[in-house]
C-alpha positions as CSV (number, residue, x, y, z in Angstrom):
1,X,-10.5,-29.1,33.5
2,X,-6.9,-29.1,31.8
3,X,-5.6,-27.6,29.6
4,X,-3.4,-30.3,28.1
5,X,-5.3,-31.2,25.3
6,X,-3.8,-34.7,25.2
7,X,-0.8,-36.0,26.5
8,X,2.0,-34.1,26.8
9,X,4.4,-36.2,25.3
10,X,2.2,-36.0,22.0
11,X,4.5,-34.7,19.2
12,X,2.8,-31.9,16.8
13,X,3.0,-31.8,13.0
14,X,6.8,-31.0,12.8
15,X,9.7,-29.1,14.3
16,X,11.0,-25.7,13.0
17,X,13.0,-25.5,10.3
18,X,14.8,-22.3,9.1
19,X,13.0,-19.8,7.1
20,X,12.2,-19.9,3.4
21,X,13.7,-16.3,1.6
22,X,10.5,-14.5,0.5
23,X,10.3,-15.2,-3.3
24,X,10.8,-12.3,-5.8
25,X,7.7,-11.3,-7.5
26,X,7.9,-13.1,-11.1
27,X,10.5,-15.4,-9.9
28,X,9.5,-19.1,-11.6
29,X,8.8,-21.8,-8.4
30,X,10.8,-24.7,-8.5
31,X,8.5,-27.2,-8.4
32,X,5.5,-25.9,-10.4
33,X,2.1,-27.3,-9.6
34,X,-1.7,-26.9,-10.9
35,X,-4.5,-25.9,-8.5
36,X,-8.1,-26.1,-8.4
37,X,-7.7,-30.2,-7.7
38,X,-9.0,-31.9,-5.0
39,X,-6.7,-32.5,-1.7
40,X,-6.8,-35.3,0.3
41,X,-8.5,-34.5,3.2
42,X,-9.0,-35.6,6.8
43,X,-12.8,-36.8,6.6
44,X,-14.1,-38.6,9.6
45,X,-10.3,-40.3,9.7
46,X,-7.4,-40.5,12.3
47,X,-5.7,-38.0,10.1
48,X,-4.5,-35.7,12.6
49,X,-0.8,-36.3,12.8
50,X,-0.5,-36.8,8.6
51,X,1.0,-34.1,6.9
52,X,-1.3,-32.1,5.0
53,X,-0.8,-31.1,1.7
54,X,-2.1,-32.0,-1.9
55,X,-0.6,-34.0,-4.2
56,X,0.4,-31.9,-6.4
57,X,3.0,-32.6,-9.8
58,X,6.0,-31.4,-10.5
59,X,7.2,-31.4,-13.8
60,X,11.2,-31.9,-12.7
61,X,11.6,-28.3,-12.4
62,X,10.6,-26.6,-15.8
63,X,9.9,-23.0,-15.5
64,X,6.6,-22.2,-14.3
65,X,3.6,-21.5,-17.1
66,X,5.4,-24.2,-18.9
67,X,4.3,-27.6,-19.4
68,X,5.7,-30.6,-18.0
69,X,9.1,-31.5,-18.9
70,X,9.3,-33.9,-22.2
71,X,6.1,-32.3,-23.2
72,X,5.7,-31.9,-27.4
73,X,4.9,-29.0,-28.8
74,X,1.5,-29.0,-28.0
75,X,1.8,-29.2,-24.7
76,X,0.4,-32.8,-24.5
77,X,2.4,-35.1,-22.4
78,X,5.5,-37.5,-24.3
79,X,4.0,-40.4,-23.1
80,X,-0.2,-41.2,-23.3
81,X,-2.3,-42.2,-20.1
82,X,-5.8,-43.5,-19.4
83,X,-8.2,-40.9,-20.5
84,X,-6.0,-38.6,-22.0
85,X,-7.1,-37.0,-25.6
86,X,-10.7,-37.2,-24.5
87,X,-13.0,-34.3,-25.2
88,X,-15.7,-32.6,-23.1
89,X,-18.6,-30.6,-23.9
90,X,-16.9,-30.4,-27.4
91,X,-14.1,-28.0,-26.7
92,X,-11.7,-29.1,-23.3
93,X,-9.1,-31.9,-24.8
94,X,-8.1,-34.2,-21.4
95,X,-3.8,-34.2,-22.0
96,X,-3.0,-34.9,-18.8
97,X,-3.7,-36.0,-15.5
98,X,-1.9,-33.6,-12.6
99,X,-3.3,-35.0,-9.5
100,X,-6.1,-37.1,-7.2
101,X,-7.4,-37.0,-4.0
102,X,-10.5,-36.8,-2.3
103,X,-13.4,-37.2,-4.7
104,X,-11.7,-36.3,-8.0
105,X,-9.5,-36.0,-10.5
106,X,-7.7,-32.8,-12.0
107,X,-6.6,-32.8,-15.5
108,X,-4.5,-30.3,-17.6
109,X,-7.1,-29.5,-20.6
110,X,-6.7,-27.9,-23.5
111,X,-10.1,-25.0,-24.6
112,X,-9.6,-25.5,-28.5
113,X,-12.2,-22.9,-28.4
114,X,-9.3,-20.1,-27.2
115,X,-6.8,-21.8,-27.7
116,X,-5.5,-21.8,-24.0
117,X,-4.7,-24.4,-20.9
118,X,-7.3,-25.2,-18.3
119,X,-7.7,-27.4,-15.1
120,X,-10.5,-29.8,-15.4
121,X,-11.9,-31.1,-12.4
122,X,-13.2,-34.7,-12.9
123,X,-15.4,-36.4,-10.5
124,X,-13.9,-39.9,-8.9
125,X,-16.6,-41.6,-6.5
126,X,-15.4,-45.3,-5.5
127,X,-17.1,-48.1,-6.1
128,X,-18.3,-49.3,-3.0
129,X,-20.6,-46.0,-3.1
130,X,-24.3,-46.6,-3.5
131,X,-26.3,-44.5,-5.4
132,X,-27.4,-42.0,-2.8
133,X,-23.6,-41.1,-2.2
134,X,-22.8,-41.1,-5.4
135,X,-25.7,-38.1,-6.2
136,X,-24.5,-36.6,-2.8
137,X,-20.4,-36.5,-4.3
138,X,-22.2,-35.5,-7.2
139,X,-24.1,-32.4,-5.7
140,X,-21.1,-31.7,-3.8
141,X,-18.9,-30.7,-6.8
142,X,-21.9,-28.7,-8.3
143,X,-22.0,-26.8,-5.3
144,X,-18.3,-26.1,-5.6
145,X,-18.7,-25.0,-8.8
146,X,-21.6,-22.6,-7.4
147,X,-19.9,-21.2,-4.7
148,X,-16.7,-20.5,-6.6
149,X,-18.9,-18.6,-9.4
150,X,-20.6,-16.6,-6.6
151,X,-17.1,-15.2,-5.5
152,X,-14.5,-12.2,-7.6
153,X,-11.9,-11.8,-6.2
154,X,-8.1,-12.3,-7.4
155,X,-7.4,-14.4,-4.6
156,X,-10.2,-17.0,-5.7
157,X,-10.0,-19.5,-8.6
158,X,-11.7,-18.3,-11.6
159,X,-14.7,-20.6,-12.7
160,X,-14.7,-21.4,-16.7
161,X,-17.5,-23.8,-17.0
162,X,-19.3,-27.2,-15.4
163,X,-19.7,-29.8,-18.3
164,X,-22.0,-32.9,-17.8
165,X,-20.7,-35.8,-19.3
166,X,-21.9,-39.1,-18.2
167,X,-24.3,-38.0,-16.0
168,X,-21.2,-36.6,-14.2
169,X,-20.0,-32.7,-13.4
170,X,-16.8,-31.7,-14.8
171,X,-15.6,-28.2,-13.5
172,X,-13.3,-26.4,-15.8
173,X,-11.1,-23.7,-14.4
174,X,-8.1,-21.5,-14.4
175,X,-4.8,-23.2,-15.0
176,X,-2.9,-21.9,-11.4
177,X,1.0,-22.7,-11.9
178,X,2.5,-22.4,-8.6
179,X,2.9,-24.9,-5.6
180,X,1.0,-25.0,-2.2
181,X,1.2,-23.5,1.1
182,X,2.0,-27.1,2.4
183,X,4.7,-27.6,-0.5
184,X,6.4,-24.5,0.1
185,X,6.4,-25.5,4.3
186,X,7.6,-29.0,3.7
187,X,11.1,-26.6,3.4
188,X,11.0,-24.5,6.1
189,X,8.8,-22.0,7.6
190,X,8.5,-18.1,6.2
191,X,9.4,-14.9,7.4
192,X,6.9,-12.8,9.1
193,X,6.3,-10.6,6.3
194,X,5.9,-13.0,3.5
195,X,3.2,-15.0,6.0
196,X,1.6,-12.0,6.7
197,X,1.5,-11.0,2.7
198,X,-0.2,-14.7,1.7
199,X,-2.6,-13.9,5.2
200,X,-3.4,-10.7,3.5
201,X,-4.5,-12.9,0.1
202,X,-6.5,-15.0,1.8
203,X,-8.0,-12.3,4.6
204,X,-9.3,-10.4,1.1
205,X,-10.9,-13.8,-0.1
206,X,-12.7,-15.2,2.7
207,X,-14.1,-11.6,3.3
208,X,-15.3,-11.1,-0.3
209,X,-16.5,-15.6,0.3
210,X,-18.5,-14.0,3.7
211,X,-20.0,-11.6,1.9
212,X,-21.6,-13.8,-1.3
213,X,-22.8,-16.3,1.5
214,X,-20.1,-18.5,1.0
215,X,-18.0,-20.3,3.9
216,X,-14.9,-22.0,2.9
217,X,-15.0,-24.3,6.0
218,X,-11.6,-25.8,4.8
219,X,-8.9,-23.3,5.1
220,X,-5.4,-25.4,5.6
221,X,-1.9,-24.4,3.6
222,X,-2.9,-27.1,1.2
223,X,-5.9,-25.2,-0.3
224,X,-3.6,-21.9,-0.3
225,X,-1.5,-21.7,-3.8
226,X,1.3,-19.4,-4.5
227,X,1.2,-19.1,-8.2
228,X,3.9,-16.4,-10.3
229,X,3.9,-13.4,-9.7
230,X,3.1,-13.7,-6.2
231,X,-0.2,-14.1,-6.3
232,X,-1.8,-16.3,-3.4
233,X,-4.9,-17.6,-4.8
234,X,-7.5,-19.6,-2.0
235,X,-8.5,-22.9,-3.6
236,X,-10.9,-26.0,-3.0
237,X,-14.2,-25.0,-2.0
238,X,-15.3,-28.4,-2.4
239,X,-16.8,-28.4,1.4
240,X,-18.0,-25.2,1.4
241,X,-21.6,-23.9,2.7
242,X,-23.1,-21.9,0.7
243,X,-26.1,-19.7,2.1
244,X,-29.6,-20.8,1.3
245,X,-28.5,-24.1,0.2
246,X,-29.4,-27.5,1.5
247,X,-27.3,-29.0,3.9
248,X,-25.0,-32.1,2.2
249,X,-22.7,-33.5,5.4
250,X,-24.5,-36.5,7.1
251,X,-25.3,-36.4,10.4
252,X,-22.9,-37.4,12.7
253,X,-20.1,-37.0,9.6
254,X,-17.1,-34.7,10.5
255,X,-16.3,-32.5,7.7
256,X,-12.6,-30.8,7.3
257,X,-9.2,-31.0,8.1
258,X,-9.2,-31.7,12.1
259,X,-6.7,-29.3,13.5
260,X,-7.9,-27.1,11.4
261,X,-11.5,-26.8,12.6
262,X,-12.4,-23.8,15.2
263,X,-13.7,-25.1,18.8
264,X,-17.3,-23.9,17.9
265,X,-17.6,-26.0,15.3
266,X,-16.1,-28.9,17.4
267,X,-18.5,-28.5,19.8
268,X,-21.4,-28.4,16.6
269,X,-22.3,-25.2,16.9
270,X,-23.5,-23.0,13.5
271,X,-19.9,-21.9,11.9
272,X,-19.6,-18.2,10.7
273,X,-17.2,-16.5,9.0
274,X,-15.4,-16.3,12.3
275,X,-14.4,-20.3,12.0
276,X,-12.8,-19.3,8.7
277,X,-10.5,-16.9,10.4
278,X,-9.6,-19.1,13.6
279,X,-8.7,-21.8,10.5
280,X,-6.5,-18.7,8.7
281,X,-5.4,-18.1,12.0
282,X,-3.6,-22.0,12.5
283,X,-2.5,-21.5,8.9
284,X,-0.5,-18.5,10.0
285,X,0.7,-19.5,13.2
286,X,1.8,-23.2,11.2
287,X,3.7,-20.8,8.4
288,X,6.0,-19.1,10.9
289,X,6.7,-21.4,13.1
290,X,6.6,-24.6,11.9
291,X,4.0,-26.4,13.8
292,X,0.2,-27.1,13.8
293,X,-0.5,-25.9,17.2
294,X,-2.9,-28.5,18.1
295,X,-2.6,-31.3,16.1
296,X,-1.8,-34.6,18.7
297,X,-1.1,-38.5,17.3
298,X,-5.2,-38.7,16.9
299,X,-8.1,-36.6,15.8
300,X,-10.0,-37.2,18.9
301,X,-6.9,-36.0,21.2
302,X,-6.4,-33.3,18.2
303,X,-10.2,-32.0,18.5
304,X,-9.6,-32.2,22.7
305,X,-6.5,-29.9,22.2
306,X,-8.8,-27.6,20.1
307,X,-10.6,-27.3,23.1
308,X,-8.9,-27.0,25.8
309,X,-5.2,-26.7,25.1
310,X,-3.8,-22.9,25.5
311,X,-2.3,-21.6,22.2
312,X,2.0,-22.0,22.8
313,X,3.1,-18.7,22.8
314,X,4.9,-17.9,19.4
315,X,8.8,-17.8,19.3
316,X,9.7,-16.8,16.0
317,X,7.1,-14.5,14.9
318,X,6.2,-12.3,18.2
319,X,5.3,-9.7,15.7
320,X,2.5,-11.1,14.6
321,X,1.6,-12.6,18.4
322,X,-1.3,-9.9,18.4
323,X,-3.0,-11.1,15.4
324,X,-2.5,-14.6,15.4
325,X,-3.7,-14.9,19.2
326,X,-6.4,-12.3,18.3
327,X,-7.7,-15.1,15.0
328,X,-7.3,-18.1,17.8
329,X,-9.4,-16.7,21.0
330,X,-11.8,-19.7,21.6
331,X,-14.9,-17.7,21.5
332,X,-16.2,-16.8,17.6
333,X,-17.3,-13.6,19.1
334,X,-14.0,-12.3,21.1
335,X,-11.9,-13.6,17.3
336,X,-10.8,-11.0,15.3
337,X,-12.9,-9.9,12.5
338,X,-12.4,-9.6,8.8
339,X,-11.5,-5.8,9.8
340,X,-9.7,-5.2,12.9
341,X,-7.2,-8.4,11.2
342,X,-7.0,-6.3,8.1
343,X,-4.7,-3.2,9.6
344,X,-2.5,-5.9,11.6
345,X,-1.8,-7.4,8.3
346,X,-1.2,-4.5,6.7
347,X,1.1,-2.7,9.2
348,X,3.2,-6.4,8.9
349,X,3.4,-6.5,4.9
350,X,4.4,-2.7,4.9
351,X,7.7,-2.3,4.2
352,X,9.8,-1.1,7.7
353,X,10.1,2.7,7.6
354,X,13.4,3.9,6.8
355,X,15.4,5.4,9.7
356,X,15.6,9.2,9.5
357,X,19.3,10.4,11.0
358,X,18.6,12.3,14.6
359,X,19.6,16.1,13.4
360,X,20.3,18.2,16.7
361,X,18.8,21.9,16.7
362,X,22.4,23.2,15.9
363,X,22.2,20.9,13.0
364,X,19.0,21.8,11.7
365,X,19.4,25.6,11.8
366,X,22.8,25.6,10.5
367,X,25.2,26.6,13.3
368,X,29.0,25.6,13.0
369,X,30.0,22.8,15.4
370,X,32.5,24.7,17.3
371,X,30.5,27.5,17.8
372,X,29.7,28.3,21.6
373,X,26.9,27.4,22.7
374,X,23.9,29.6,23.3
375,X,20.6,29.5,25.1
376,X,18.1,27.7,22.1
377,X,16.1,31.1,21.7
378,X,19.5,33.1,21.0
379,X,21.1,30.5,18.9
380,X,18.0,30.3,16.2
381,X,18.1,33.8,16.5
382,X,21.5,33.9,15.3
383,X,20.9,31.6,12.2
384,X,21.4,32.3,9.1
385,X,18.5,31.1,7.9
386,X,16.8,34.3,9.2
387,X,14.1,34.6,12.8
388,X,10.9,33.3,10.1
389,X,13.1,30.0,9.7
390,X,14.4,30.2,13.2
391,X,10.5,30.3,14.7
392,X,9.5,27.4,12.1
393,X,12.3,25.5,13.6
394,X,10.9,26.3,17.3
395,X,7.4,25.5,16.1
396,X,8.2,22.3,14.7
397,X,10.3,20.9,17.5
398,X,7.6,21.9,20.0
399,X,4.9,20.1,17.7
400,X,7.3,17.4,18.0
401,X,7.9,17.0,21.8
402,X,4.1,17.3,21.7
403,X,3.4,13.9,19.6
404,X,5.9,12.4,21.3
405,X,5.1,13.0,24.7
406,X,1.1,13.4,24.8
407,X,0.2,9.6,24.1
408,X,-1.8,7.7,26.3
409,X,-0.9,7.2,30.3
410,X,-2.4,7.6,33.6
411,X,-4.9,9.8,33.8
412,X,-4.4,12.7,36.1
413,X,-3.5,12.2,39.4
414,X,-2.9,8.6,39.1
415,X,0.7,7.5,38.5
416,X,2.0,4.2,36.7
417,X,3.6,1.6,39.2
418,X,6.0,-1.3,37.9
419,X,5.2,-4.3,39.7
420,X,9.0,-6.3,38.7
421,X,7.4,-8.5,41.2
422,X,4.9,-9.4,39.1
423,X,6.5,-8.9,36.1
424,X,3.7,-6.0,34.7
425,X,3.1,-2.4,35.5
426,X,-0.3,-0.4,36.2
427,X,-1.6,2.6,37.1
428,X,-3.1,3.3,40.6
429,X,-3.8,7.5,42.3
430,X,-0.8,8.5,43.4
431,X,-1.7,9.1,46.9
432,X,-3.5,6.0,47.4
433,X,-1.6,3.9,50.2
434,X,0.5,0.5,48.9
435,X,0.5,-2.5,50.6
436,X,2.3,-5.8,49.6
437,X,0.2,-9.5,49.6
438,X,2.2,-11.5,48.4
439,X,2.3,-15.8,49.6
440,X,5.1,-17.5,47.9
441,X,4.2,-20.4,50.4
442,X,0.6,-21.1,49.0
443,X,-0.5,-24.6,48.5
444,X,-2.2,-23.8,45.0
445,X,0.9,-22.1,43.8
446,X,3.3,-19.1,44.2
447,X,0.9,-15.6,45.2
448,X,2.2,-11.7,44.4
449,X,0.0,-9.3,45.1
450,X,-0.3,-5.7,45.8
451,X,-3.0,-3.7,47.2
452,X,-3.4,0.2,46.7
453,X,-5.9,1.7,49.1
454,X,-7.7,5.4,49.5
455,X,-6.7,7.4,52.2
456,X,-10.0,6.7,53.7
457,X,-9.6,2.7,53.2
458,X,-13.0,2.6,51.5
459,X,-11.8,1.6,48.3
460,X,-8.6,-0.3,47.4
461,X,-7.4,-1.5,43.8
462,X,-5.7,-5.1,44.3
463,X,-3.6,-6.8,41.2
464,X,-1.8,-10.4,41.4
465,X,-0.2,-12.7,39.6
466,X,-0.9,-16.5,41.0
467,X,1.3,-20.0,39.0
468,X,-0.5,-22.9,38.1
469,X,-3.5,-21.6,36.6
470,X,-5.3,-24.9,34.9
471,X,-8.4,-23.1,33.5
472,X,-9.4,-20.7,31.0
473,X,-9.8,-17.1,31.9
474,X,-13.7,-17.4,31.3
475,X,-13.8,-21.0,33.2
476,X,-12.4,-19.4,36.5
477,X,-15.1,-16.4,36.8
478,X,-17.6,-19.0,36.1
479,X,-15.9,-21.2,39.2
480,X,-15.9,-17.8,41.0
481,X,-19.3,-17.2,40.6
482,X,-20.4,-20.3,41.6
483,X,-18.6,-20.7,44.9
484,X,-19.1,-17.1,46.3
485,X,-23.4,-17.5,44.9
486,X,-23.3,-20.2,47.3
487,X,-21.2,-19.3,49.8
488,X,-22.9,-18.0,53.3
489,X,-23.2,-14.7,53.8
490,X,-22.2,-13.3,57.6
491,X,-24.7,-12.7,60.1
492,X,-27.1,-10.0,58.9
493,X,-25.8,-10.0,55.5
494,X,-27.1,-11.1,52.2
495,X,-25.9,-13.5,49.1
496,X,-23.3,-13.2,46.9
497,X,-24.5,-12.0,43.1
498,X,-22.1,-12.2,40.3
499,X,-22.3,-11.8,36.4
500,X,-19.6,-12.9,34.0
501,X,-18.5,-11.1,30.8
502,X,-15.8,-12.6,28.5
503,X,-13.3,-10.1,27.3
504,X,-10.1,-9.7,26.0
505,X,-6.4,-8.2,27.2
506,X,-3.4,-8.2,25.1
507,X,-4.6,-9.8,22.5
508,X,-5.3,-13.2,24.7
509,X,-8.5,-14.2,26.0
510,X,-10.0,-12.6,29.8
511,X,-13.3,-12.1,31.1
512,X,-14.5,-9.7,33.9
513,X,-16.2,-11.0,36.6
514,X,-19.0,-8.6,38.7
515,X,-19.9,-9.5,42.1
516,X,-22.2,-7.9,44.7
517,X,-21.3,-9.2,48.5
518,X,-21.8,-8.7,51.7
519,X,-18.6,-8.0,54.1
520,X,-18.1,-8.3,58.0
521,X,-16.3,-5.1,59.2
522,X,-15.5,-4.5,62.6
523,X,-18.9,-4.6,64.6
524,X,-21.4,-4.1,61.0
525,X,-21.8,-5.9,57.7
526,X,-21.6,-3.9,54.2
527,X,-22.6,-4.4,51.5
528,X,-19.6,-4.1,48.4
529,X,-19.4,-4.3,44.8
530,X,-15.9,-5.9,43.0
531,X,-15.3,-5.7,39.7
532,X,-12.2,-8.0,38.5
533,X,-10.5,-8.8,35.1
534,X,-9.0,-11.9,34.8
535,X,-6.2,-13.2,32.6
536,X,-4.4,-16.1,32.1
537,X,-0.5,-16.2,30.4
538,X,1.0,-18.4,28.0
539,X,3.1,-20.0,31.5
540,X,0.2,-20.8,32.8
541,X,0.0,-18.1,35.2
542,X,-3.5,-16.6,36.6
543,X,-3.4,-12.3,36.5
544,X,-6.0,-10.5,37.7
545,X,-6.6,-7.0,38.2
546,X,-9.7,-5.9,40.5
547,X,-11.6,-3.2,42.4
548,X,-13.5,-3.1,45.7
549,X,-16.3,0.1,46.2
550,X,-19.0,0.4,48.4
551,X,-22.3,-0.7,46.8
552,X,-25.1,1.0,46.4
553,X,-26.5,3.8,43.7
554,X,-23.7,4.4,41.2
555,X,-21.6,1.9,42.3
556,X,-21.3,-0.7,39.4
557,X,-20.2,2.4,37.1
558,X,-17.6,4.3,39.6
559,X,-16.2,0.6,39.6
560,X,-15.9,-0.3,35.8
561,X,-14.1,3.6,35.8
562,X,-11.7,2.9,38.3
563,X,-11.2,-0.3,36.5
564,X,-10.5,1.2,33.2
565,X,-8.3,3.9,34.4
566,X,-6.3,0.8,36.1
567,X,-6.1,-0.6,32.8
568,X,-4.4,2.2,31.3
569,X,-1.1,1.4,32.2
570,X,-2.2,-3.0,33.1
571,X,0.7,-4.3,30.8
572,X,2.0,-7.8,31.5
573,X,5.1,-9.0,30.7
574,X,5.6,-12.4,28.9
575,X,1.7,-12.5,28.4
């Protein structure tokens, strides 16, 4: 197995480009756009290295919630166009058309019943289309229509109406002015922050989609608009499944944007809302830094990459490295979910705390710089503020040392090791013995390894870092497993038996493998338990930390203990 996902030499979508400056709320776009329209969408094609984005107007730079420039005073356009001035259901005047792609048309409409602007969705089915497709097209849009209506939520277009005209559905809603996700990365990529404010948008509307049934199953920058006022609305659910309804997509059809499309669903498992968020998850990571992650010159090498290609380690957002790693594990059930993503983004939008000046105790308590200096007791005694202020002041800065210094560490009796070697740190029992393993001569790749060991040598704690790891986390346990099952055991001794659990360590994908063996010591065969987590960095680098006990009663959970308590200091640099 590689990890390539297609040839190296494949390019992605684009290279970085500088950041975009976060726009100020009620600040007019400069290129507004209407939403709510159909984008052109990788279906079953060899789209994977187009850019993706809607076409979308632009009305030579008018301020947004205005209408295009050289428009009369009625907002209809200066010069008239094939189906313009029509009327639907007997109130949504046609004025003109904004954009096409996909399997319709979207108009700017005019609801003489209010008196206000609307987008009109008009359904567009080519010719060569028999009649079965056409009803499918057809059923498609209704469905759209449906799934929209199910949804409230700011962040979701708001459905006016569905008018049948010609045997045809017409979707009226909201007039969005604004210009895409795609649009606004076609100029550079965003800051942190305002990525992590749209992620925020469209976290809120795929949760409140999840819970009315509905699955987007086409989340891309091209379906995200950023309107005025810096609202982030989630648009085209044109491909959406909506619970309880019949299923439309053809067997053997490939529905969505391919880079886009989380590895379950590559593989044709059932989505769930967790392929939404590995889709959010490639709209992020594209946003701040530029590129799709996977997309390669074609969608099969671009679906192969899905699979198998590791994620490339951010570079200009590691703040969000956490969540967007945590959105892109490859198994739906290690992703992150609607709400352990929602704090990350959160804490990211937040504005940065400001800095509060250090104040020394002389400071706070009011003694004069040149005073001399007194034992702390004596010299809040001496303050002017009175002993009741002085022993606030001693409370406070005790309370204070004891935030500060009682977060989490070691345990007792065990003592955190830095392993520069190795480039991590962990936490071992201080009076275990250290031995170093390291083989920068091995065949498969440079070794480091240290083992920690009991007094008595019964039990040892062993954590290395080996190059040249070409396999998931989860892939090499299952490799494990294999060859030690069906390895010999020694003389006297029975097989190997393993389990494998997937997991997760900073933020990236692990798993845990369990295995019960049989060991040749000296003149007698034991029987041992070893429990070991295994990691694999963004260099390609295989990391695993494991312990050795004696089996027998009690011995799987004095293992996973030892393991944890490990754990509580098992950072790795450059993850």
């Amino acid at each position: 197995m590689t990890t390539s996902g297609g040839s190296g030499e494949e390019p992605t979508s684009y290279g970085l480009r500088p950041p975009v400056p976060s726009p100020r709320a009620g600040a007019a776009a400069p290129h507004p756009a209407v939403s709510g329209g159909p984008g052109e969408r990788d279906e079953g094609g060899e789209g994977g290295g187009r850019n993706d984005r809607h076409e979308r107007p632009v009305d030579g730079g008018g301020p947004a919630g205005a209408g295009p420039t050289g428009a009369g005073p009625s907002g209809a356009p200066s010069s008239p166009e094939a189906g313009a001035g029509r009327l639907l259901g007997g109130r949504y005047r046609l004025l003109e058309r904004l954009g096409a792609g996909g399997m319709g048309t979207v108009w700017r409409a005019r609801d003489e019943v209010v008196d206000r602007d609307v987008a009109v969705k008009e359904p567009r089915v080519p010719e060569h289309f028999s009649a079965a497709e056409r009803r499918t097209a057809h059923q498609r849009m209704r469905r759209e229509a449906r799934a929209a209506a199910r949804i409230d939520h700011p962040s979701v277009v708001t459905l006016h109406d569905v008018v049948v005209e010609d045997d045809r559905p017409w979707i009226v809603m909201e007039l969005l002015r604004g210009r895409s996700l795609a649009e606004i990365l076609d100029e550079g990529t965003l800051e942190p922050r305002e990525a992590a404010r749209i992620g925020q948008a469209v976290l809120g509307a795929l949760h409140a989609a999840h819970e009315a049934g509905v699955l987007h199953r086409d989340v891309k920058p091209g379906n995200v608009m950023v309107c005025r006022h810096d609202r982030v609305v989630l648009t085209d659910f044109g491909i959406a499944q909506v619970e309880g309804e019949q299923k439309l997509t053809e067997t053997g059809s490939f529905i969505g944007s391919p880079e886009y499309i989380a590895p379950e669903r590559v593989l044709g498992r059932r989505p769930g809302p967790e392929s939404d968020l590995w889709s959010l998850g490639i709209t992020l990571y594209q946003a701040v830094e530029g590129v799709s992650p996977f997309r390669r010159q074609t969608t099969p090498s671009t679906l192969q990459a899905i699979l198998l290609a590791e994620l490339p380690p951010p570079q200009r957002s590691r703040e969000m490295t956490a969540l967007i790693t945590g959105l892109l594990r490859k198994e739906p059930e290690n992703r992150l979910t609607v709400q352990t993503a929602r704090p990350l983004l959160s804490a990211l939008v937040a504005p940065p705390a400001r800095p509060v000046p250090e104040r020394t105790p002389t400071e706070v308590v009011g003694i004069a710089p040149d005073e001399p200096t007194a034992p702390l007791p004596v010299r809040l005694l001496r303050s002017r503020y009175g002993v009741g202020a002085a022993a606030a002041v001693v409370l406070a800065l005790v309370v204070t040392l004891v935030l500060r210094l009682g977060g989490d560490g070691p345990p007792e009796g065990w003592k955190e090791y830095d392993e520069y070697r190795m480039g991590l740190s962990v936490a071992a029992p201080a009076d275990w013995t250290i031995a170093v393993e390291d083989d920068l001569d091995n065949e498969s790749g440079a070794y480091r390894g240290t083992r920690y060991t009991t007094p008595k040598g019964d039990v040892w704690l062993l954590v290395d870092r080996m190059e040249n790891a070409t396999e998931t986390p989860r892939a090499i346990a299952e490799r494990w497993k294999k060859e030690h099952e069906s390895a010999s055991p020694p003389t006297n001794g029975t097989a190997s038996v393993a389990t494998v659990e997937s997991g997760t360590h900073q933020g990236r994908d692990a798993a845990v493998i369990t295995e019960s063996y049989s060991r040749q010591e000296e003149n007698e065969v034991t029987r041992r338990l070893c429990k070991t987590l295994i990691v694999v960095t963004s260099r390609q680098e295989r990391v695993t930390l494991g312990v050795d006990v004696p089996d027998g009663k009690g011995a799987a959970k004095t293992a996973g203990d030892l393991l944890e308590k490990a754990r509580s200091a098992f950072e790795i640099r450059n993850p």
